[in-house]
N, C-alpha and C positions, 0 to 999 in steps of 0.2 A: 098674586097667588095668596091666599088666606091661609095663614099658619091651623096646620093641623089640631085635631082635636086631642091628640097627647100631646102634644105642644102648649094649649091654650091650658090643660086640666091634668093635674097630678093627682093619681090618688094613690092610695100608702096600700099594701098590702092587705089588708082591713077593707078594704074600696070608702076610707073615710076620707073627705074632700081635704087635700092639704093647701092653704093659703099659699097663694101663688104672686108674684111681688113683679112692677114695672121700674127700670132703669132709664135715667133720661140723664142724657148729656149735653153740656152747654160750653162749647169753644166761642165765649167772647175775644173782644177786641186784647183785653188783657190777662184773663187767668181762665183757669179749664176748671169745671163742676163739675161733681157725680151726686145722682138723689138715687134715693131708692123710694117709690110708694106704694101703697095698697092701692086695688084697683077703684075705690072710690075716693079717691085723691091727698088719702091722709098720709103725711112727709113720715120715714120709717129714720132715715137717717140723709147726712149729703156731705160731701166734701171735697175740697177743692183738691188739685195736681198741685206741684213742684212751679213756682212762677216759671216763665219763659218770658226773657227780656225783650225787647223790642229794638232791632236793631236801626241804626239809621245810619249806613253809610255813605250817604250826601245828600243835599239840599233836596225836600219834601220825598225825598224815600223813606218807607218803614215798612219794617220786613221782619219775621219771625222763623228760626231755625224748626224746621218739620219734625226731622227726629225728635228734636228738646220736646215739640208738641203734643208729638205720640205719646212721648215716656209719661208726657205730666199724663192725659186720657189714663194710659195704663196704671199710673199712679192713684188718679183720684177713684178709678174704680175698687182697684184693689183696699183703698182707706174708707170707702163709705163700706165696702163687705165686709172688712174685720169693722166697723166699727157699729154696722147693725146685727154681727153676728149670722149673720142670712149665708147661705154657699150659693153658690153663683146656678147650682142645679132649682133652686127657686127662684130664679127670673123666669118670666112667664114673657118677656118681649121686652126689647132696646130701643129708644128713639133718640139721634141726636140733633141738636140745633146748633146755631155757630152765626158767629156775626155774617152777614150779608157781603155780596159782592166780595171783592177784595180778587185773590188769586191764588191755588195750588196746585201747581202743575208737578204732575207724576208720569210715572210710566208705565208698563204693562201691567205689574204688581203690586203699582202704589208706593212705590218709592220716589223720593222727592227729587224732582232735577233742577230745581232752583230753590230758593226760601221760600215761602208763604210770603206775599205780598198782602196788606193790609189795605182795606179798605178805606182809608185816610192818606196811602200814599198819592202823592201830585205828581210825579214822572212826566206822568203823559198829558201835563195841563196844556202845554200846545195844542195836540191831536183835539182834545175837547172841544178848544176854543174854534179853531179853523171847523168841525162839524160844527158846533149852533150857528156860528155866522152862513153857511149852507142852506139856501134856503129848500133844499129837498128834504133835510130835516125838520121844518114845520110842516110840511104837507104831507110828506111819503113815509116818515119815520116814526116821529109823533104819534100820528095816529092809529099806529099799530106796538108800541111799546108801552105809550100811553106814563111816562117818565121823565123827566130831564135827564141830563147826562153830567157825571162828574168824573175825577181821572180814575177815581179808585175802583172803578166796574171792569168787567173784564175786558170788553169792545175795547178801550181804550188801552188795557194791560196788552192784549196778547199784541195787540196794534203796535204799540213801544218793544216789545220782544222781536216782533216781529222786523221790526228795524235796524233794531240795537242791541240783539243777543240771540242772533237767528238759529245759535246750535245748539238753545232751551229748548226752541219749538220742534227740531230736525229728533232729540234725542224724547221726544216727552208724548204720550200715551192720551191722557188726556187734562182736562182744562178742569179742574172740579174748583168747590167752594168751601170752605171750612166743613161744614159738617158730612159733603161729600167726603173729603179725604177722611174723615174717621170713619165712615160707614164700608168703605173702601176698604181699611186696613180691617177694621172687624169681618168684612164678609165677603173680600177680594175680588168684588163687584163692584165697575165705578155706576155710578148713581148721581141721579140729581133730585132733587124733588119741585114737584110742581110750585111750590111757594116759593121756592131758595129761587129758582132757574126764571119765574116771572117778574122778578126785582133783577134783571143783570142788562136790562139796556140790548138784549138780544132776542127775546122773547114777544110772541103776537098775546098779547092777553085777552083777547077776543077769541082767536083761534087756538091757544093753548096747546102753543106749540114752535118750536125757533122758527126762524124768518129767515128764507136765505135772503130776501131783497135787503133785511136789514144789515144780513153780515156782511154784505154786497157794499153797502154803503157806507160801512165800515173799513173797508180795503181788505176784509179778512174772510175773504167767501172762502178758499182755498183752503183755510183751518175748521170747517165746519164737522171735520170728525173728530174733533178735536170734543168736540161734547158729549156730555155723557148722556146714557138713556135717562128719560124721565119715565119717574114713579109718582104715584096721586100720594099726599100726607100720611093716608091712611092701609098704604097699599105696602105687601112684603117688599122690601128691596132685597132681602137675603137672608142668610143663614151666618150664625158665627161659626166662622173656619175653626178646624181642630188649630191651627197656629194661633188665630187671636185668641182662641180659648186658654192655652195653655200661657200666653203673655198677662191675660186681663184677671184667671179666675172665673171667666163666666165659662156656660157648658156649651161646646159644642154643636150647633144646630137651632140654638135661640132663637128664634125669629126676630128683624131688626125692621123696623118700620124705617118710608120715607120720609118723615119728619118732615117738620116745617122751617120758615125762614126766621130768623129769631124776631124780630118784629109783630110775626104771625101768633110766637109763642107767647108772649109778655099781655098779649092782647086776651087770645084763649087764656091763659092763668087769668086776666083777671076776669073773666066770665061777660064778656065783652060780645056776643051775641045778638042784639038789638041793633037797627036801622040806626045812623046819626045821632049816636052818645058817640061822645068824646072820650079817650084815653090817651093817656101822659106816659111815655115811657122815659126814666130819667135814669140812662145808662150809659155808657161810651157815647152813644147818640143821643142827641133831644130829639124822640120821636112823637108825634101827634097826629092821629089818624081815628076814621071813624069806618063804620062799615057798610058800603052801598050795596044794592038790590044791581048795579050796574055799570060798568067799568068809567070811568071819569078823566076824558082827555083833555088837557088843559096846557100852556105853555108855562103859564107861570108856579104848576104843581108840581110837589118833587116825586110823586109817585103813585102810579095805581101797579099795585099787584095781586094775584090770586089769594082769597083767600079760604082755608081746611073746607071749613059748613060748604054745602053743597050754594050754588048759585051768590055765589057774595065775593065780594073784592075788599080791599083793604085799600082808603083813600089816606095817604102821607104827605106829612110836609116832616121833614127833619136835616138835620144836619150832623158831624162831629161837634158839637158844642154845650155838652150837657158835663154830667160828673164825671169823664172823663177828661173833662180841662182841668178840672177840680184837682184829679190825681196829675194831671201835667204840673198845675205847680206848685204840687207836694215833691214831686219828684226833679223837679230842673230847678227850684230856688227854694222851698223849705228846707228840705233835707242835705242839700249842699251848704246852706250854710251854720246847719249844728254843726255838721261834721266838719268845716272850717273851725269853729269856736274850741271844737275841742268835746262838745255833748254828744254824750251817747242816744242816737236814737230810740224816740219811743216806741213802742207796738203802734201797729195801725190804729185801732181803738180807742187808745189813750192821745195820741196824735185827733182824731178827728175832734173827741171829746174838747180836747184842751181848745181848738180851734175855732169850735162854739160856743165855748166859754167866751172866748174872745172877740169873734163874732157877733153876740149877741147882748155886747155892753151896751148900756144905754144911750151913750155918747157917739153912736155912729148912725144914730137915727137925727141926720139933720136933714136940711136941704139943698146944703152947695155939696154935699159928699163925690166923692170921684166916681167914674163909669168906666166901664168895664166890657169891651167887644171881645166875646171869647171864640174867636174866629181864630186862634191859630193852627188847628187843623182843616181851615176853610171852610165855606159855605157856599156850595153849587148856588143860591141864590144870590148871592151879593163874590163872585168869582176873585177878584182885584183885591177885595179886603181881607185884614190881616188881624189877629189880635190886637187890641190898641188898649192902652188905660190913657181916660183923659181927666179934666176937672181938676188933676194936681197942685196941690198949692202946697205952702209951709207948715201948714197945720197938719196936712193930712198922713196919717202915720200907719202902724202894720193893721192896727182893727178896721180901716179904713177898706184899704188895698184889699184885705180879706172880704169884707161886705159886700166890695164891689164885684167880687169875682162870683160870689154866691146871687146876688139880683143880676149881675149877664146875665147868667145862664139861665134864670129867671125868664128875663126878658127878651133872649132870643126863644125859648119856649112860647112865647106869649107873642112872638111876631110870627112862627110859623102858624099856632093858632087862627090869629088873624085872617093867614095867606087859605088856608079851612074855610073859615066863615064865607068866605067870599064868596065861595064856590057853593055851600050847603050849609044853611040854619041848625047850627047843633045844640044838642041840650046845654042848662044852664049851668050843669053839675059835670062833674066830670072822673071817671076811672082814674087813679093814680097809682105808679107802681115804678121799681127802679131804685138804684141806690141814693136816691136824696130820701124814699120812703123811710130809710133805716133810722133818719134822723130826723125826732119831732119839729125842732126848732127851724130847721129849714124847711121842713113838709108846709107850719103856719105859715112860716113866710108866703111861699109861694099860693100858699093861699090867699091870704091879705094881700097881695100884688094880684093875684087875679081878679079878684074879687069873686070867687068861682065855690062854692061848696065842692070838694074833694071826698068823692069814695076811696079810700085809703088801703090798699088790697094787702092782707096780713096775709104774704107768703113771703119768705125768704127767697126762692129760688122761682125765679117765674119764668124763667128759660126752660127749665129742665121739666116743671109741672108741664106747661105749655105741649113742649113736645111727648111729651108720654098720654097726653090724651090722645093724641094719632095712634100710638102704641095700643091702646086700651079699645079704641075705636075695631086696629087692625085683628085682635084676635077674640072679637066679640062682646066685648065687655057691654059696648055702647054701640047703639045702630050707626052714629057716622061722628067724626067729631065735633060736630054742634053741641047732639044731647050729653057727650063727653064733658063740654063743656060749661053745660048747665049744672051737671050731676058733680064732678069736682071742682070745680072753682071756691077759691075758699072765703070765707065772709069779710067785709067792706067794713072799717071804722069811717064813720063819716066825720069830716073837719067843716065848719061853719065860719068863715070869713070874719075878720075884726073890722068893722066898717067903718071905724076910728083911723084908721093905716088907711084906709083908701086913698085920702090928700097926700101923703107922703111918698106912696109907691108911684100914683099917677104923673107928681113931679120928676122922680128920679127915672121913671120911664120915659117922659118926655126929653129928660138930659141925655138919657141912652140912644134915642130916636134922632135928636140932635148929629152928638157922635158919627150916629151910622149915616147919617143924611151927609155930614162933610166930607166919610173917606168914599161917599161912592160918587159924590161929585168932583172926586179927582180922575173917575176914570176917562 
């Protein structure tokens, strides 16, 4: 249902046109976003919620407190409003986005009956494993999901609840996804959106629409109402309730779009529109994906899903193994051991700064340097393997250990790539975007390892832009969000490769390639 014409268009007493403002929200894997923008794509103000920890209470569980989630949403809204001065009666339309897959299971009004399960938790890596060994999985499943399967999807979540916590499922409403439960609590409608719900290993991407043969095949036909409606990217999901209104500061009746899957978003921000260009997303996930004219079923690809523009799909290889391992071991061994010493920690900022400092001494540019598999949140492609640092000697010291962590995650980027090419000739340039973007000295890096000229997409928040072009789309702004996303996307610094680093990356990728060749031949 298209948000009304007083909805889309305020005018003041005078009938003079009052600028009217889009909100876009982003529930990553680990902190919550608010943006505010104009509706041709220019950032007005953004700011993050109240952190929410990550809970791990046993081996490969992680999980986040729902409540804690909400407050931070309602937090970072209310800090981007005082902080762009705007009231919340000039939002002209809401869109959120939120890490992929993972699990929120609620109840009739959106209240949480378990924690938020993250999409990196392994619970259910059994259940997984026993499906790909099935071989009605490459015939009957595959080619209708069009995806590989890993634990952290819901098939496999509600599958382990369903086992092992059967009085989540007995007391819980429905089965949403991150930016489901926030659109939920804004507009007490559970919702999925056709982008978020075509990445969950449940969905026909052909037919555009769940499968029971698939949920069938999952042992979980019998939870199929467990799903929420689907809405198109672009299409109203709701209204903000007089409740959310009165928690958030927005007004009552807002129209909230159905958003896209964050994957979706990072892509659109960066104006990612064309046939077979490549784009890098470097966030909690190393994402790489390009856009086909036609859905791509493949066993060894990690995903085709829907994508916003009318007739196109988003083709993915990625994994958990990008800057989010980066903050794994800031947070499990940098910062436990200031705080051992007795140092006060730095800011984040000052922390990363110092770190590239160190990083980027000239004495770590050799060739026996150590390797670096930053699989410790796994990798549906290589399943058995784990984080590993190898190459270790007596010499090798902390600028070491740090290098190598920054060319992984390099180099698992530069293998899903690969597992791309195989399949589809992509350009020779590539979209880049994500929090390695933030920092020049690893952006070259990764350039001089690819040997790749880098479009280098100058937006801070490319979750939140991403989805408010659905917003923008939904109350006219733009005929659908394609031209959305031709018209806002923001301009590209282009990087040019040091052709000099070519010998140096290609050995120390070869050592990586090494690495990963011996721990998958233990399986």
């Amino acid at each position: 249902m298209p948000a009304s014409a007083e909805q889309q268009q305020a005018t003041s007493h005078c009938g003079v046109s009052i600028m009217k403002y889009l909100l876009g929200i982003d529930d990553g894997g680990s902190i919550t976003k608010a943006a505010l923008y104009k509706p041709d794509g220019t950032l007005v103000a953004s700011r993050c919620g109240d952190h929410v920890p990550l809970h791990t209470p046993g081996p490969g569980l992680t999980e986040r407190d729902m409540d804690a989630l909400w407050r931070s949403n309602v937090t970072a809204i209310h800090r981007v409003l005082d902080a762009s001065g705007i009231s919340g009666n000039d939002i002209a339309a809401v869109s959120a986005t939120g890490h992929g897959n993972g699990l929120y299971m609620v109840d009739d009004e959106g209240r949480p009956t378990y924690n938020a399960i993250i999409s990196t938790d392994e619970r259910a890596e059994l259940l997984v494993e026993d499906w790909r060994k099935d071989s009605h999985f490459a015939t009957d499943i595959l080619p209708r999901t069009a995806q590989s399967l890993w634990p952290g999807q819901p098939p496999a979540l509600l599958s382990w609840l369903q086992r092992h916590r059967p009085e989540v499922i007995e007391r819980s409403c429905w089965a949403l996804l991150a930016s489901g439960f926030v659109r939920m609590r804004l507009t007490g409608q559970a919702t999925n959106n056709i982008s978020d719900a075509s990445g969950t290993s449940l969905f026909n991407v052909s037919q555009r629409e769940y499968d029971a043969d698939v949920m069938n095949f999952y042992g979980i036909g019998e939870l199929a109402h467990l799903m929420p409606p689907v809405v198109e990217s672009d299409q109203q999901a709701g209204t903000v309730t007089p409740r959310a209104a009165a928690e958030t500061g927005l007004a009552a009746g807002t129209p909230v779009a159905g958003g896209v899957f964050d994957i979706a978003s990072s892509a659109l921000a960066s104006g990612l529109v064309e046939m077979n260009r490549l784009a890098i997303v470097t966030g909690t996930w190393s994402i790489n994906e390009f856009v086909s004219s036609a859905p791509v079923v493949d066993p060894d690809l990690f995903m085709t899903s829907i994508y916003p523009p009318p007739n196109a799909w988003l083709i993915t290889e990625g994994s958990p193994t990008s800057a989010g391992v980066f903050e794994w071991f800031i947070n499990s061994v940098l910062n436990p051991a200031m705080e051992l010493s007795g140092h006060e920690l730095p800011s984040r900022q000052e922390l990363y700064k110092l770190i590239n400092k160190v990083v980027f001494s000239t004495h770590t540019e050799h060739s026996d340097a150590p390797s670096f598999l930053p699989f410790v949140f796994g990798n549906s492609a290589y399943p058995t393997v784990r984080g590993v640092f190898s190459r270790i000697q007596a010499s090798t010291g902390l600028a070491d250990i740090l290098r190598s962590i920054y060319e992984g995650i390099i180099f698992s980027h530069m293998d899903h790539i690969a597992r791309l090419e195989r399949i589809q000739p992509l350009s020779e340039e590539a979209v880049f975007t994500g929090g390695i973007a933030n920092s020049p000295q690893w952006t070259q890096m990764f350039c001089d390892a690819t040997q790749r000229p880098l479009h280098v997409v100058q937006v801070n928040e490319a979750g939140t832009l991403g989805t408010v072009m659905a917003a923008a789309a939904m109350i006219g702004e733009y005929s659908n969000v394609l031209e959305a996303a031709r018209e806002m996307a923001p301009e590209h610094r282009e990087l040019i490769p040091n052709p000099t680093k070519a010998g140096l990356f290609a050995d120390h990728y070869d050592a990586w390639r090494e690495t990963l060749n011996k721990e998958t031949s233990h399986d």
